[in-house]
PDB file of N, CA, C and O in Angstrom:
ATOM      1  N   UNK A   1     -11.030 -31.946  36.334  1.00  0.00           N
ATOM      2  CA  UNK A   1     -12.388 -32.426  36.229  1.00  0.00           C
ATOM      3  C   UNK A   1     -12.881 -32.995  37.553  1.00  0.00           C
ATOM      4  O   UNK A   1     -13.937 -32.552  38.006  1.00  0.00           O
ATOM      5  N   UNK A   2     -12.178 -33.984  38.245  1.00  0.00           N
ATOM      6  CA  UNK A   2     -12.347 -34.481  39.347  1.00  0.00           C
ATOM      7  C   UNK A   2     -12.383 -33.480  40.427  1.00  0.00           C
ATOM      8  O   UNK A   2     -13.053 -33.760  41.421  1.00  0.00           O
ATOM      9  N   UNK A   3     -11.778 -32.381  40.379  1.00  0.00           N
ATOM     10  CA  UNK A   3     -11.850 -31.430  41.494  1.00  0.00           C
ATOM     11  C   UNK A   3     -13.183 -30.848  41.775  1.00  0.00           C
ATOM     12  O   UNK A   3     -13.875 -30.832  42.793  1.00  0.00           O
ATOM     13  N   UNK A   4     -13.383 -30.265  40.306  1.00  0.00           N
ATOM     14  CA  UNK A   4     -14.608 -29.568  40.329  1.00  0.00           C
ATOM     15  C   UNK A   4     -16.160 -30.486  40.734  1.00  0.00           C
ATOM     16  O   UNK A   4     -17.240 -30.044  41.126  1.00  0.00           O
ATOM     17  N   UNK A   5     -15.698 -31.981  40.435  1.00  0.00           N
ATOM     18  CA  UNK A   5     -17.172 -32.401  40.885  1.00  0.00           C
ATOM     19  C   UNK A   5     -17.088 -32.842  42.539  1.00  0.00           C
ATOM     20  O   UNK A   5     -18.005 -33.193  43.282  1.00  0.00           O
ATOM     21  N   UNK A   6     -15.735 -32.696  42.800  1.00  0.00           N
ATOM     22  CA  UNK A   6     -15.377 -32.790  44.442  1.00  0.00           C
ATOM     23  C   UNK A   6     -15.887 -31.705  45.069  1.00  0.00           C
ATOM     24  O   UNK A   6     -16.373 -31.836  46.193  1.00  0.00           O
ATOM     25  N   UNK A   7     -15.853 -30.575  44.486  1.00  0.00           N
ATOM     26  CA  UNK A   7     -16.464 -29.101  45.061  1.00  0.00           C
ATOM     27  C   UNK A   7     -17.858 -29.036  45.116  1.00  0.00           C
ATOM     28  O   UNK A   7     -18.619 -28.863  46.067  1.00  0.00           O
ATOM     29  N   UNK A   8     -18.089 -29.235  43.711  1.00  0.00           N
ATOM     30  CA  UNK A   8     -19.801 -29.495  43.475  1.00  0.00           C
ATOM     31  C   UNK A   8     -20.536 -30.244  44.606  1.00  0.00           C
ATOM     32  O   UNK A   8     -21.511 -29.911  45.280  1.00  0.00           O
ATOM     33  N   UNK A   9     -19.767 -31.364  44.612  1.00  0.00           N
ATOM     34  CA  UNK A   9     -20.613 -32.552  45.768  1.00  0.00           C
ATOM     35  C   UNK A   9     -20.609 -31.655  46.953  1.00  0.00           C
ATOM     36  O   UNK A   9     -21.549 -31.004  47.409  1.00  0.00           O
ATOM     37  N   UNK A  10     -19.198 -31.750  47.429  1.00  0.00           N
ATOM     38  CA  UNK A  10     -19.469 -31.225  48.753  1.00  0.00           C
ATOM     39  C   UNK A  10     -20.030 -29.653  49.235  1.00  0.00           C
ATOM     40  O   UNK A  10     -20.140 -29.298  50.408  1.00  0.00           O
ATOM     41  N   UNK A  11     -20.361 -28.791  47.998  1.00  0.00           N
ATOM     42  CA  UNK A  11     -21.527 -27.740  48.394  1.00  0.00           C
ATOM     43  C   UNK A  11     -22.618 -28.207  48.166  1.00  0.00           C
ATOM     44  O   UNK A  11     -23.583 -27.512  48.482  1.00  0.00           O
ATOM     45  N   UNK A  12     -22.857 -29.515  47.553  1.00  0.00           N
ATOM     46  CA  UNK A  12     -24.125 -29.981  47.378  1.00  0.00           C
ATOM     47  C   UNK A  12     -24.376 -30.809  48.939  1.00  0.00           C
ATOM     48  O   UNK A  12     -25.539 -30.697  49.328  1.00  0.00           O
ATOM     49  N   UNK A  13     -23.698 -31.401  49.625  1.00  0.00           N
ATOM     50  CA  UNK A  13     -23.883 -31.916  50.614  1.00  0.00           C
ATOM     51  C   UNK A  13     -23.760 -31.159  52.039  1.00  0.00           C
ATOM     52  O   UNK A  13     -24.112 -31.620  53.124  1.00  0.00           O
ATOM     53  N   UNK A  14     -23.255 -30.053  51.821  1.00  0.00           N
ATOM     54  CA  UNK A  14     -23.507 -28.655  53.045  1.00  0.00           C
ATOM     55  C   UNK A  14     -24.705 -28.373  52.717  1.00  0.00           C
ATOM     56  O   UNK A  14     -25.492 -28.902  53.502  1.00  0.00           O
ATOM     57  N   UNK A  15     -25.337 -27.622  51.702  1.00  0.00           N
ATOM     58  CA  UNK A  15     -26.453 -27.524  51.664  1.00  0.00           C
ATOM     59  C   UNK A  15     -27.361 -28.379  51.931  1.00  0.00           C
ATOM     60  O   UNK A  15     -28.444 -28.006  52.380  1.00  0.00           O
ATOM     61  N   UNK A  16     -27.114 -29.534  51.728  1.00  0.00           N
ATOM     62  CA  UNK A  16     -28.499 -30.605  52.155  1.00  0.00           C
ATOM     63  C   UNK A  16     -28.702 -30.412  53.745  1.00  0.00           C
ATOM     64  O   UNK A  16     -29.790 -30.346  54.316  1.00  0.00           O
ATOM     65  N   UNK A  17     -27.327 -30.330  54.383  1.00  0.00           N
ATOM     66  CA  UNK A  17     -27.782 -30.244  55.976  1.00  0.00           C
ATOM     67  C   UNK A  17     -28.042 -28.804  56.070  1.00  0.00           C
ATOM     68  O   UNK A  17     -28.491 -28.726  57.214  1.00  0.00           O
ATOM     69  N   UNK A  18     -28.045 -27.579  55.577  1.00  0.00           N
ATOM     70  CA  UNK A  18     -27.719 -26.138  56.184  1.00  0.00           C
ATOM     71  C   UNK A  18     -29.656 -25.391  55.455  1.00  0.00           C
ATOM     72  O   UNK A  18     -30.241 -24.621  56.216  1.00  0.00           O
ATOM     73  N   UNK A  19     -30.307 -25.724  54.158  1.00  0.00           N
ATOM     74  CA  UNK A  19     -30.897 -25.251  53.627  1.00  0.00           C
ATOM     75  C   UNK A  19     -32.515 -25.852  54.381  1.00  0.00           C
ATOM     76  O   UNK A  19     -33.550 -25.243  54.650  1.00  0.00           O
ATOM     77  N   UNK A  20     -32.159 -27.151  54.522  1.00  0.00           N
ATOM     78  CA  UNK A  20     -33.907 -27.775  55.307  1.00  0.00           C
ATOM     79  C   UNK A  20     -34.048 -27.021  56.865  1.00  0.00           C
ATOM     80  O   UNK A  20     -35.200 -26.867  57.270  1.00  0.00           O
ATOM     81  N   UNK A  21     -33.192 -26.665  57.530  1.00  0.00           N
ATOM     82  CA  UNK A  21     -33.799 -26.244  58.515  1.00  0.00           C
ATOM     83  C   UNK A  21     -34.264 -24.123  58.771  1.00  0.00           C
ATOM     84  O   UNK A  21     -34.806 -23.469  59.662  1.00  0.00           O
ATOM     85  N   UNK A  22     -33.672 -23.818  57.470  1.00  0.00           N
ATOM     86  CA  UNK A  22     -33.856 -22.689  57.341  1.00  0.00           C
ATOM     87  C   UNK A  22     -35.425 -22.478  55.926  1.00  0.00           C
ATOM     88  O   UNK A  22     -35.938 -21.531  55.329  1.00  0.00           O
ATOM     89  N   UNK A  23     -35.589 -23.717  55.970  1.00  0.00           N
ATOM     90  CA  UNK A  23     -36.576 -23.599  55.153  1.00  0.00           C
ATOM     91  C   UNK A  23     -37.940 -24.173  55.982  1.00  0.00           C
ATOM     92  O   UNK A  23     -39.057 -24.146  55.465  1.00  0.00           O
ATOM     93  N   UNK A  24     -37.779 -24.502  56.838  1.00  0.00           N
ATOM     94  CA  UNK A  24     -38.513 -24.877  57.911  1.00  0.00           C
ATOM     95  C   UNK A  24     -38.857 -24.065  59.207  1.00  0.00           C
ATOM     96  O   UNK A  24     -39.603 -24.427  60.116  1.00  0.00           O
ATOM     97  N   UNK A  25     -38.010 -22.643  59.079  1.00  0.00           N
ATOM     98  CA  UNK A  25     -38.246 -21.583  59.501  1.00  0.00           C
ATOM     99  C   UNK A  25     -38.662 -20.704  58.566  1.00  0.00           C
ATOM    100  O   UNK A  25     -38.686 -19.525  58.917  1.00  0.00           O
ATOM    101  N   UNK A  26     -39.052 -21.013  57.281  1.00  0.00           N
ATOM    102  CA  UNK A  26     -39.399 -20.119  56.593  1.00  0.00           C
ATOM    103  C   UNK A  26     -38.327 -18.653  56.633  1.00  0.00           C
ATOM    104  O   UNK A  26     -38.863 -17.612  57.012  1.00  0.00           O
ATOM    105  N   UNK A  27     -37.070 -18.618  56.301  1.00  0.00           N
ATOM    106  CA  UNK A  27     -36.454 -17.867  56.620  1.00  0.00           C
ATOM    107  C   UNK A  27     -36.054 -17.533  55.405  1.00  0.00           C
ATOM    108  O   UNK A  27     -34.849 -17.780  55.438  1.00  0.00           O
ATOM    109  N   UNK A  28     -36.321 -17.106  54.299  1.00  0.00           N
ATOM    110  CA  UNK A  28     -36.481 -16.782  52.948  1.00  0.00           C
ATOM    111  C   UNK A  28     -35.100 -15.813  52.371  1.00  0.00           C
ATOM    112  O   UNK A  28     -34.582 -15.980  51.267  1.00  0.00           O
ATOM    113  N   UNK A  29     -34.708 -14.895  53.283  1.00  0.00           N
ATOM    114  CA  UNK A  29     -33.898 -14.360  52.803  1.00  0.00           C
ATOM    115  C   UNK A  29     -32.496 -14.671  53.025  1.00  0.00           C
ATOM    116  O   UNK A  29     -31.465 -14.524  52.370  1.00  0.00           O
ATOM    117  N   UNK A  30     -32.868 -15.264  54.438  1.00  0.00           N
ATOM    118  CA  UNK A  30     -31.493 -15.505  54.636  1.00  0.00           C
ATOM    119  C   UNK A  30     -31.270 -17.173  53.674  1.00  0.00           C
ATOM    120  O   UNK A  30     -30.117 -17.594  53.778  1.00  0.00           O
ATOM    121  N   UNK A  31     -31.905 -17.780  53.098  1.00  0.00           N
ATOM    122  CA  UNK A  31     -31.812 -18.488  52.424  1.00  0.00           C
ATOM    123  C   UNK A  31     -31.567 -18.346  51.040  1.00  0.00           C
ATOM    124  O   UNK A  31     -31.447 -19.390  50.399  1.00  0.00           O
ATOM    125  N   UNK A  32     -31.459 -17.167  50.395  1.00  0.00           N
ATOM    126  CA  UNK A  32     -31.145 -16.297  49.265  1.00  0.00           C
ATOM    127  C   UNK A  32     -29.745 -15.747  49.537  1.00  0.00           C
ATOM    128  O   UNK A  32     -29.047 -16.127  48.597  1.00  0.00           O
ATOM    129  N   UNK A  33     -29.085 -15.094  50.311  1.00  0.00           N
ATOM    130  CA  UNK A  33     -28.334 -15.021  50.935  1.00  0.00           C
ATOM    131  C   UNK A  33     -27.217 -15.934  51.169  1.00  0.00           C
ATOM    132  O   UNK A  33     -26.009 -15.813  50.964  1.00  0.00           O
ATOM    133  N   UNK A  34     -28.097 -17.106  51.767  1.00  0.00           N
ATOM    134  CA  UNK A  34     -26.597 -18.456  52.090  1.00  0.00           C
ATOM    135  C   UNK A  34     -26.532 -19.038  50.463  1.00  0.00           C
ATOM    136  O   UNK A  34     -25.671 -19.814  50.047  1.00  0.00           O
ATOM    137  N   UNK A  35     -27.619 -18.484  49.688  1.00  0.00           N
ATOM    138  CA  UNK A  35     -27.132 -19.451  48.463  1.00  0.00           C
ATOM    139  C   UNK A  35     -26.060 -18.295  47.553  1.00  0.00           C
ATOM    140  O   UNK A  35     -25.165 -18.546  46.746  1.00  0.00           O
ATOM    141  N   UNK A  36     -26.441 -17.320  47.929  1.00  0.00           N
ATOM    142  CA  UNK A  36     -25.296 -16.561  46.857  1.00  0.00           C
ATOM    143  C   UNK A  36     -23.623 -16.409  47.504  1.00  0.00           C
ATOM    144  O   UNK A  36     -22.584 -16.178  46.884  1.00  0.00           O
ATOM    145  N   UNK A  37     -23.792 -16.586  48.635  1.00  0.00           N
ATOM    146  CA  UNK A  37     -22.476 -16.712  49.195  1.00  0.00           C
ATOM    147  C   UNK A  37     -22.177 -18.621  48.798  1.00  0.00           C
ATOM    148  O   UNK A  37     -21.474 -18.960  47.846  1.00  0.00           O
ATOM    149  N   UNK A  38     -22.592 -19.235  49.366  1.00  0.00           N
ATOM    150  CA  UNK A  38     -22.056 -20.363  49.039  1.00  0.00           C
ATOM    151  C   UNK A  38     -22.133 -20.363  46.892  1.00  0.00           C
ATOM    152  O   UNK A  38     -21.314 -21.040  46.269  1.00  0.00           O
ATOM    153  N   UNK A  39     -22.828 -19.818  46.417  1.00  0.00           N
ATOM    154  CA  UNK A  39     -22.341 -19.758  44.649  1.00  0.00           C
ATOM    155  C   UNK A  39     -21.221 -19.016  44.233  1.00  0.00           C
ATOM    156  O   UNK A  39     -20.570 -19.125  43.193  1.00  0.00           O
ATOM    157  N   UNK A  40     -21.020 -17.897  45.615  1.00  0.00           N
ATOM    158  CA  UNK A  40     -20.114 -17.510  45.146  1.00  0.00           C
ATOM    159  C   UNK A  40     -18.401 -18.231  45.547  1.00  0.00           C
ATOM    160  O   UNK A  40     -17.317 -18.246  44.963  1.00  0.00           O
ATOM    161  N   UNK A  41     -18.841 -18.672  46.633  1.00  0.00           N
ATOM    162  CA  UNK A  41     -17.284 -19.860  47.414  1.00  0.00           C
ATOM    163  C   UNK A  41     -17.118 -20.515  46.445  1.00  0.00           C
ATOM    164  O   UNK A  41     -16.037 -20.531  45.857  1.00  0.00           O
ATOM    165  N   UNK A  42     -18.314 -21.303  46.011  1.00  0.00           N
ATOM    166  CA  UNK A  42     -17.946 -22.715  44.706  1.00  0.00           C
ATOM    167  C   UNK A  42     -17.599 -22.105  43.389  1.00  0.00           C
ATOM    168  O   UNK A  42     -17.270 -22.919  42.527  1.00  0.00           O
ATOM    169  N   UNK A  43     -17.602 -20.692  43.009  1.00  0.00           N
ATOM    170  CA  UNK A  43     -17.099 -20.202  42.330  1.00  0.00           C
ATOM    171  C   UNK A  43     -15.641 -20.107  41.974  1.00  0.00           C
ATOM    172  O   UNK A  43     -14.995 -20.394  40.966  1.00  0.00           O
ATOM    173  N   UNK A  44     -15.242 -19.424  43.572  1.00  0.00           N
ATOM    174  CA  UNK A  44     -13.937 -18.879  43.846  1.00  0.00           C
ATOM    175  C   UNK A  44     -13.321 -19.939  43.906  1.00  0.00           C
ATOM    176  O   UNK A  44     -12.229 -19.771  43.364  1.00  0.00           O
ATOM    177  N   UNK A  45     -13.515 -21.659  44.539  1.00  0.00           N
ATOM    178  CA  UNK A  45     -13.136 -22.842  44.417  1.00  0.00           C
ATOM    179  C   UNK A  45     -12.751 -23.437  43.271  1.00  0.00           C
ATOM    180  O   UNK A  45     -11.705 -24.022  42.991  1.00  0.00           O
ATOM    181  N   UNK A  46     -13.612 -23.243  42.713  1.00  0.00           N
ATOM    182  CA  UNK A  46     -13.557 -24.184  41.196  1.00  0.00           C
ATOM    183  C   UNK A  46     -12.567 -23.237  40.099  1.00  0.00           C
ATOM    184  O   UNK A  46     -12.292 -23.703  38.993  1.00  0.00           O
ATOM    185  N   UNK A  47     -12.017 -21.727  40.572  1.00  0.00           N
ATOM    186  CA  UNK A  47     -11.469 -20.988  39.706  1.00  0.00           C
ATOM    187  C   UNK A  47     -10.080 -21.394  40.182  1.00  0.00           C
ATOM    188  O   UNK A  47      -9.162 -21.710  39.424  1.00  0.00           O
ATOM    189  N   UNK A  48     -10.000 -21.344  41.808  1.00  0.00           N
ATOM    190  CA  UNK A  48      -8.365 -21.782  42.070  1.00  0.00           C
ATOM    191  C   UNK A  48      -8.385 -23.123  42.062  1.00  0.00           C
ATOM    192  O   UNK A  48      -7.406 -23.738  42.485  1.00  0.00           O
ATOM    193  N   UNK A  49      -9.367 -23.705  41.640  1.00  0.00           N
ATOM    194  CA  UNK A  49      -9.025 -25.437  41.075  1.00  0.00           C
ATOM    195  C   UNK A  49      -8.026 -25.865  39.442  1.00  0.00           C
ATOM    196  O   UNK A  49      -7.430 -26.855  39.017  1.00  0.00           O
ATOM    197  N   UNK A  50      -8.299 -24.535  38.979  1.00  0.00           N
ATOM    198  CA  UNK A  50      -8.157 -24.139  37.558  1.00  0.00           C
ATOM    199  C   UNK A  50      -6.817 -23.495  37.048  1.00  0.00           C
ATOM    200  O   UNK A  50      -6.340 -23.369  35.920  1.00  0.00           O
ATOM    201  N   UNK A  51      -6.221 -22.994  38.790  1.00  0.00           N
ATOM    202  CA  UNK A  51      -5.537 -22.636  38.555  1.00  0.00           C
ATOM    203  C   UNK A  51      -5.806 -20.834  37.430  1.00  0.00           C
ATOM    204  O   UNK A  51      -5.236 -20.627  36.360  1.00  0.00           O
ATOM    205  N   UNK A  52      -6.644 -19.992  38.019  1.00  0.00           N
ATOM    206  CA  UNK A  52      -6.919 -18.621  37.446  1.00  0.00           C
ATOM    207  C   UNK A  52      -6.905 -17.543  38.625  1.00  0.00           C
ATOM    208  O   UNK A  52      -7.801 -17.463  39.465  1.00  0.00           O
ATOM    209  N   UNK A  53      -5.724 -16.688  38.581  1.00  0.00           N
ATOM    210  CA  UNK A  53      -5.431 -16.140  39.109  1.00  0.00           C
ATOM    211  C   UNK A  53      -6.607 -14.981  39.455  1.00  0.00           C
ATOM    212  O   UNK A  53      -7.360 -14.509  38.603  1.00  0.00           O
ATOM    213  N   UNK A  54      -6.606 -14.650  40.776  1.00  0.00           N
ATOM    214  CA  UNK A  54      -7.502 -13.626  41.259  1.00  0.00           C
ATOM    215  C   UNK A  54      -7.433 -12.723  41.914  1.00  0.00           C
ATOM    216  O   UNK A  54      -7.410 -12.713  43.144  1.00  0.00           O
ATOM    217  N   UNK A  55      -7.374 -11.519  40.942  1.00  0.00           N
ATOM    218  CA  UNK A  55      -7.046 -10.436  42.224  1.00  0.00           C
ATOM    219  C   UNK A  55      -7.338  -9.847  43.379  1.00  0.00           C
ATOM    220  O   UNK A  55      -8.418  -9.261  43.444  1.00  0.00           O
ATOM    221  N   UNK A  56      -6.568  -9.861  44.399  1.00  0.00           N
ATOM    222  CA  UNK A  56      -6.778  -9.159  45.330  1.00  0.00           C
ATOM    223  C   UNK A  56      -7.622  -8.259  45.655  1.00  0.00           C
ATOM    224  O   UNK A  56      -7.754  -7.420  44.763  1.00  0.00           O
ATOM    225  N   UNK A  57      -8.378  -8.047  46.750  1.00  0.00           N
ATOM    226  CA  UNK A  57      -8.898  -6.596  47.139  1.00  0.00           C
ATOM    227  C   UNK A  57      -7.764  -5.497  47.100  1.00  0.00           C
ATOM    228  O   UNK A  57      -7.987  -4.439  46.510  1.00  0.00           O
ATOM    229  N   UNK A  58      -6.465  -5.748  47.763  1.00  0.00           N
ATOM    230  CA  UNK A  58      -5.968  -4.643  47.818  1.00  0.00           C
ATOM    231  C   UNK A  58      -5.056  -4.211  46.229  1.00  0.00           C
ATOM    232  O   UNK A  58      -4.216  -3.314  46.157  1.00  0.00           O
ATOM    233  N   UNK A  59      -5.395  -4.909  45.327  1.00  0.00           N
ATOM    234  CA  UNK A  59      -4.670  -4.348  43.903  1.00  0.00           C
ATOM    235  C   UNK A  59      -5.899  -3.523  43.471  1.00  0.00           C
ATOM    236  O   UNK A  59      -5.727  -3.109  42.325  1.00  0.00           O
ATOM    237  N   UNK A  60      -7.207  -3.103  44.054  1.00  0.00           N
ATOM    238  CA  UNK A  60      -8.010  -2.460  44.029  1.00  0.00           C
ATOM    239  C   UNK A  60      -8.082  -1.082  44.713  1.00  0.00           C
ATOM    240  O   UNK A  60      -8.397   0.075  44.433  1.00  0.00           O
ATOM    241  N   UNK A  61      -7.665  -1.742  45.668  1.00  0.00           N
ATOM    242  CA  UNK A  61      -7.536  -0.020  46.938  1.00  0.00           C
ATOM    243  C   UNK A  61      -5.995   0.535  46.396  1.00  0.00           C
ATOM    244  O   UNK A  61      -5.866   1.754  46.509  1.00  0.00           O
ATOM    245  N   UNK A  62      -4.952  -0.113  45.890  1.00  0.00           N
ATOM    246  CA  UNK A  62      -4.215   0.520  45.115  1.00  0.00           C
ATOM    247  C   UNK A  62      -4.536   1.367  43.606  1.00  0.00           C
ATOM    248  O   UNK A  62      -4.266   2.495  43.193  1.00  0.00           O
ATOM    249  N   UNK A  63      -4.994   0.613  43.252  1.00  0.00           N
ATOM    250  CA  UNK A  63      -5.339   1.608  41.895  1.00  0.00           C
ATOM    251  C   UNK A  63      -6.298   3.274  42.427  1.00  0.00           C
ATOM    252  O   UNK A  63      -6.101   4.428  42.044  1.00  0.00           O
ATOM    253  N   UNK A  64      -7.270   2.752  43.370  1.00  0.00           N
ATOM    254  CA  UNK A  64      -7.789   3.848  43.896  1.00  0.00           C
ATOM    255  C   UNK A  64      -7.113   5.028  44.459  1.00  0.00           C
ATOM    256  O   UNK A  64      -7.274   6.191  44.090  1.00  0.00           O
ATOM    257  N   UNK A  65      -6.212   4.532  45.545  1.00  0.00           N
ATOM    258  CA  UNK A  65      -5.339   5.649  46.790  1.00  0.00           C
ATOM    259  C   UNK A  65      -3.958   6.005  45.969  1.00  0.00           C
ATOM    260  O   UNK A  65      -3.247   6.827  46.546  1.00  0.00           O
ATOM    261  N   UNK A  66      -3.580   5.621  44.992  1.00  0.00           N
ATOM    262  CA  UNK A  66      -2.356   5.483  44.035  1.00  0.00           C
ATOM    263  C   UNK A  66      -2.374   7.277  44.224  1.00  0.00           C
ATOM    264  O   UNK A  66      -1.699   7.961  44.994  1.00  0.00           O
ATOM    265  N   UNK A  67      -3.274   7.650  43.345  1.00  0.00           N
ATOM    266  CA  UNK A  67      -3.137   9.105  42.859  1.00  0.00           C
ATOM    267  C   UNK A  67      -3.077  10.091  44.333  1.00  0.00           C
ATOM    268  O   UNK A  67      -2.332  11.027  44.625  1.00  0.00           O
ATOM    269  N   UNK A  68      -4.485   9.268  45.286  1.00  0.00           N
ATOM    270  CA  UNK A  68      -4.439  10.338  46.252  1.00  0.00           C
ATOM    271  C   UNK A  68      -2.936   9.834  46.835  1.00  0.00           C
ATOM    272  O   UNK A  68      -2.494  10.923  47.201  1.00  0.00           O
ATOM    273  N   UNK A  69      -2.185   9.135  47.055  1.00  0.00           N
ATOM    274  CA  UNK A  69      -1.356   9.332  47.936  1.00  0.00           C
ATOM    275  C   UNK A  69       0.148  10.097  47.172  1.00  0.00           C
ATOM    276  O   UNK A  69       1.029  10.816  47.643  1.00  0.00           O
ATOM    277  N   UNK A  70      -0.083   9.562  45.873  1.00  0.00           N
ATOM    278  CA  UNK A  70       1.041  10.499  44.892  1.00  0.00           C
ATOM    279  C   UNK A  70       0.723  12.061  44.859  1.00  0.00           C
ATOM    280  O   UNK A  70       1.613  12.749  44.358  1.00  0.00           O
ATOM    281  N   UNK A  71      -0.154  12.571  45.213  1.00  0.00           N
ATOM    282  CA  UNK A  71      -1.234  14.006  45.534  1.00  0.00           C
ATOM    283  C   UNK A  71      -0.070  14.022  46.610  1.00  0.00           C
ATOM    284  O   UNK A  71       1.105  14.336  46.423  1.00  0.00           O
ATOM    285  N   UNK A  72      -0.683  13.608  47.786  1.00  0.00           N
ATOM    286  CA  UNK A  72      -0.236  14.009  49.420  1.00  0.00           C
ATOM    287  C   UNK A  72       1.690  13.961  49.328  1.00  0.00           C
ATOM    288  O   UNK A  72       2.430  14.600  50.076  1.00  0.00           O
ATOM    289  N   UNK A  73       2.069  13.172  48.383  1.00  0.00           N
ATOM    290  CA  UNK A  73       3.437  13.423  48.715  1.00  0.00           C
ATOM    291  C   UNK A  73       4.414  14.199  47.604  1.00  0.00           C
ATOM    292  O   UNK A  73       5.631  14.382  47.569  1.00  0.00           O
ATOM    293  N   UNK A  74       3.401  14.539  46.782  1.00  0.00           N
ATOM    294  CA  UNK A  74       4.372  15.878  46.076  1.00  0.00           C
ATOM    295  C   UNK A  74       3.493  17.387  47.534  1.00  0.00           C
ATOM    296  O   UNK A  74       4.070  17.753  48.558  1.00  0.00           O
ATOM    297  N   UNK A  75       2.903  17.594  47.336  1.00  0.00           N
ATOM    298  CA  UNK A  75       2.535  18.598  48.310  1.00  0.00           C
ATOM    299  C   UNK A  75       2.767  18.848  49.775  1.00  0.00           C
ATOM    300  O   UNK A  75       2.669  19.873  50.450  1.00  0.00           O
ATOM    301  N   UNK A  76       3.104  17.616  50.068  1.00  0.00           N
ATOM    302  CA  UNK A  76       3.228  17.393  51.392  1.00  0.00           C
ATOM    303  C   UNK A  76       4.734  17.305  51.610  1.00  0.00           C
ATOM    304  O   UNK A  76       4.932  17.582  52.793  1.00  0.00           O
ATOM    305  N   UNK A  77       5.796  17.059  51.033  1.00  0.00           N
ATOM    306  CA  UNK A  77       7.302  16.763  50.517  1.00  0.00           C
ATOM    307  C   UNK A  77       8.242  17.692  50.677  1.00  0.00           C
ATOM    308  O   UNK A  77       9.391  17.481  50.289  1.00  0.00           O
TER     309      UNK A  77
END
């Protein structure tokens, strides 16, 4: 419980310094942008706060290249 409002605060307190001066440039997207990346950090934070395992990119590019590379080495063999 305590973790997660430790995370909360302190993306709440990056943003207080990072969001006023990009809003003062009127910089709209990139302010859409820093908020979905930072929702998505406090995401990924608060999940390994939780202790919930997360897979990898590369248990992804495995499931993908699995076949092609089981392809290339019966044929190639």
């Amino acid at each position: 419980m305590w973790a997660i409002i430790g995370i909360l605060f302190t993306g709440a307190i990056i943003s207080l310094f990072e969001i006023p001066p990009l809003v003062k440039k009127k910089w709209w997207r990139e302010i859409v942008i820093y908020l979905l990346l930072l929702s998505a950090g406090i995401t990924l934070a608060i999940l390994l706060s939780k202790d919930v395992t997360i897979p990898t990119p590369l248990d992804w590019i495995m499931k993908i290249f699995s076949p092609v590379t089981s392809f290339f080495d019966r044929n190639l063999s």
